[in-house]
N, C-alpha and C positions, 0 to 999 in steps of 0.2 A: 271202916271205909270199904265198900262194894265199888265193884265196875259201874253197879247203874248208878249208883251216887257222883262218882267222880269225873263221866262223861259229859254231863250236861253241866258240869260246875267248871273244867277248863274249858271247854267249848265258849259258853257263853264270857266268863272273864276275857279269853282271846279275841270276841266280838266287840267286847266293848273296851279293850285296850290297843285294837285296832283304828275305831272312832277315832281315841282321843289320839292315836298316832298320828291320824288323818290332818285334822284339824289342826294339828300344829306343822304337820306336812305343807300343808294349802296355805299357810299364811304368808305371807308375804318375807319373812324373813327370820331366823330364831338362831340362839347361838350354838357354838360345839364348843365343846370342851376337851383335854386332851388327860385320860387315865394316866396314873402312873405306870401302865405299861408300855403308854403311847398310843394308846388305844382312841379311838375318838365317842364320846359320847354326847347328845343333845337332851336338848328337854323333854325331848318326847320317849328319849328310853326312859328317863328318869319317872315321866308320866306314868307310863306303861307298868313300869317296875311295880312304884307303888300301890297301881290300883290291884293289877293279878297278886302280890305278896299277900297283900290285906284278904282280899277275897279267899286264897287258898289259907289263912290262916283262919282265918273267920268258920270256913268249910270242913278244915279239918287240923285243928287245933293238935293233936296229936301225932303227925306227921312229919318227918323233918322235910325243911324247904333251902333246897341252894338252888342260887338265884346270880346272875351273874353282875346286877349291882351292886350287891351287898356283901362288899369280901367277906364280913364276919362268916358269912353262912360258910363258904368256902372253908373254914376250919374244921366242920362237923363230919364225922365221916359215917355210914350206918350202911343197912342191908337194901331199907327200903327208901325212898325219899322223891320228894317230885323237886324234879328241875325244870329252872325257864330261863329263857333267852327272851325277857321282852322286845326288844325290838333286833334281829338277826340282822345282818346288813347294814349297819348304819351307814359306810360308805356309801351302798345304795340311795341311802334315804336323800343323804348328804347332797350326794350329784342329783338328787330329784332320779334316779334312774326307776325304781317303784319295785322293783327284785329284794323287796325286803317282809321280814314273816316274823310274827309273831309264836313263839314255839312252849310249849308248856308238856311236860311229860313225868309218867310215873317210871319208877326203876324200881326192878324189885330182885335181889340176887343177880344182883350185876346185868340184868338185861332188863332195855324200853319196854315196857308191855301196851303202857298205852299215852297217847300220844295225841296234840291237834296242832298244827300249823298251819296257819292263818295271813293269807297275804291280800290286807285291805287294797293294795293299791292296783294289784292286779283283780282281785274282787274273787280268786281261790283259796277253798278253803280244806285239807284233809283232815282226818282225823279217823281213829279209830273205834267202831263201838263198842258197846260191853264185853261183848264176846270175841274181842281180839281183831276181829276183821278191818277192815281199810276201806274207806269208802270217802268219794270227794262231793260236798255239798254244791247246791248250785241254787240260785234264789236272792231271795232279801235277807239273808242273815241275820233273821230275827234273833236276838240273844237270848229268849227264850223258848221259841218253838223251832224244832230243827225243820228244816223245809227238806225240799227232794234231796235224794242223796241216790248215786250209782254205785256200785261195786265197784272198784279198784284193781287190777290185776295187775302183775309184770308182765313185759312180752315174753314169747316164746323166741327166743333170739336167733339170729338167724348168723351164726359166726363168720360166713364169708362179704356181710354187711351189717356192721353195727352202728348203732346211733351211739355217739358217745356226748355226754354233757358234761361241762367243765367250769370252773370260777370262774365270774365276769375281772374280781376284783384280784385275786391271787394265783393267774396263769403263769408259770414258769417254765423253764426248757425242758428241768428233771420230769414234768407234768407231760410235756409231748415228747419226750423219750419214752416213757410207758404206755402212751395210748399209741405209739408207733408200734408198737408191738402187734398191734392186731389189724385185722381185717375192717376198716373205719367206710361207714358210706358216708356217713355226716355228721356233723358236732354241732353243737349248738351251745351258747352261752346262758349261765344263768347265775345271781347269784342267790345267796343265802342257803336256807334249808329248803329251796324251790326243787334245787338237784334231786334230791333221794323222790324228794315227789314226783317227779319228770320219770323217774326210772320206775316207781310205784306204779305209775297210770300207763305203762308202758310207752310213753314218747320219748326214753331215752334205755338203753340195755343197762349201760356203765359209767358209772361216775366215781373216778380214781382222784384221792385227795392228797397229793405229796407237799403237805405244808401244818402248818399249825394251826386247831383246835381245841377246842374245851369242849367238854361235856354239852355242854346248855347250846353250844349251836348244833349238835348232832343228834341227841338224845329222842327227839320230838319227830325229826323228820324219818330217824334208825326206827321209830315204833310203827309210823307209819308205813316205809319201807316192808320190814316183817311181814303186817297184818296184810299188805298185798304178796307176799309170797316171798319176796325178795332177801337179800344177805348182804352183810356188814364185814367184813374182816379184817385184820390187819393187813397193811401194805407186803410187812417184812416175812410172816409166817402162812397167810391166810386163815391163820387161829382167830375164832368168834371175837370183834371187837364188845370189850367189856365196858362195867361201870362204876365208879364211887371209888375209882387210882387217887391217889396221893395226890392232893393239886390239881385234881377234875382234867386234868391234861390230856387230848387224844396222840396216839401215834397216830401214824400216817395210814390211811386205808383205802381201803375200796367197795365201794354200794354198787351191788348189784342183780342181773336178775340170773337165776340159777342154772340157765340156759346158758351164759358165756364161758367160754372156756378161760381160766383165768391162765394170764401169762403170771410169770415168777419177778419179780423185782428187779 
């Protein structure tokens, strides 16, 4: 498997597992269902799920694939592997709020290298291209031809005004005890894997996460994040947030752009 093989094969799977999110999005009513972590899932991750699995199995039959439908996958543990979070956000999806992304991503020695996140209902799309870089599509979303695409940058942050973005669905107090710390000109709500993108395209410096993740919601938007310049760290240490832990489990962290001076926990 090459970079240019593997671009245009999550890319286009995320467009068209975006459709079918849509479609079940728009209809008039569909049920959820409740994981055994308490987690809420619908038809449309399940959709999603299966259509990117197949696709990325089909693509690269030799790859290992965790996936966050499919506990099974959740046992395998390896160096390289692509992770996805078919549908990020369900909450979102749920309340119709549309803050929701479709995220598909390689890991290779514990770091995203590359990455697309995909948000049909806002109609943005990131991802990274061959060569690492970050860049946001703008068009018809053909799933087979990629249309315009601009360079991506982080800001150059300006620390006595930062733009901070934060959970729509999981704000907490421990969450603005740490953005208290800093020099804040405005915040802004987002959810899913929108955040690291917000911070990628520079409309947001910092996005501090003091709550619970997995791999699959972070991994997509961390590739993207990088390939604009940007960094991932632990909450507790500010040591590089890693990949392929025991139980796909995130500590607590912080995305950001390299320009904020970070406060300490």
């Amino acid at each position: 498997m090459t970079y240019e093989d593997l671009v245009p094969v999550i890319r286009r799977l995320a467009i068209e597992a975006g459709a079918k999110i849509m479609e079940i999005y728009n209809s008039d009513d569909f049920d959820v269902k409740v994981k055994s972590d308490e987690s809420p899932v619908t038809a449309a991750d399940e959709a999603a799920d299966a259509l990117i699995s197949a696709g990325l199995r089909a693509a690269f039959p030799d790859v290992m694939l965790v996936t966050e439908e499919q506990a099974e996958s959740h046992q395998e543990r390896g160096d390289t592997f692509l992770i996805v979070d078919p549908l990020d956000g369900t909450k979102e999806f749920i309340h119709r709020r549309g803050d929701f992304t479709v995220n598909i991503a390689l890991v290779e020695n514990g770091v995203p290298t590359r990455g697309v996140v995909y948000a049909p209902a806002r109609e943005r799309m990131f991802f990274t291209l061959a060569d690492g870089t970050a860049v946001e599509e703008t068009g018809a979303f053909d799933p087979d031809t990629i249309g315009d695409t601009r360079p991506i940058r982080v800001a150059d942050s300006d620390n006595s005004a930062l733009m901070v973005v934060a959970s729509k669905s999981h704000r907490d107090q421990a969450t603005d005890d740490y953005i208290n710390k800093y020099n804040v000109r405005d915040m802004k709500s987002a959810g899913s894997s929108l955040k690291f993108c917000l911070v990628a395209t520079g409309e947001a410096d910092l996005y501090p996460r003091v709550g619970r993740t997995m791999e699959w919601d972070t991994a997509a938007g961390h590739a993207v994040l990088a390939g604009a310049g940007g960094k991932v760290v632990r909450f507790d240490d500010h040591s590089p947030l890693v990949y392929g832990k025991e139980g796909y489990a995130n500590p607590f962290f912080i995305a950001y752009a390299p320009a904020v001076e970070l406060k300490e926990a």
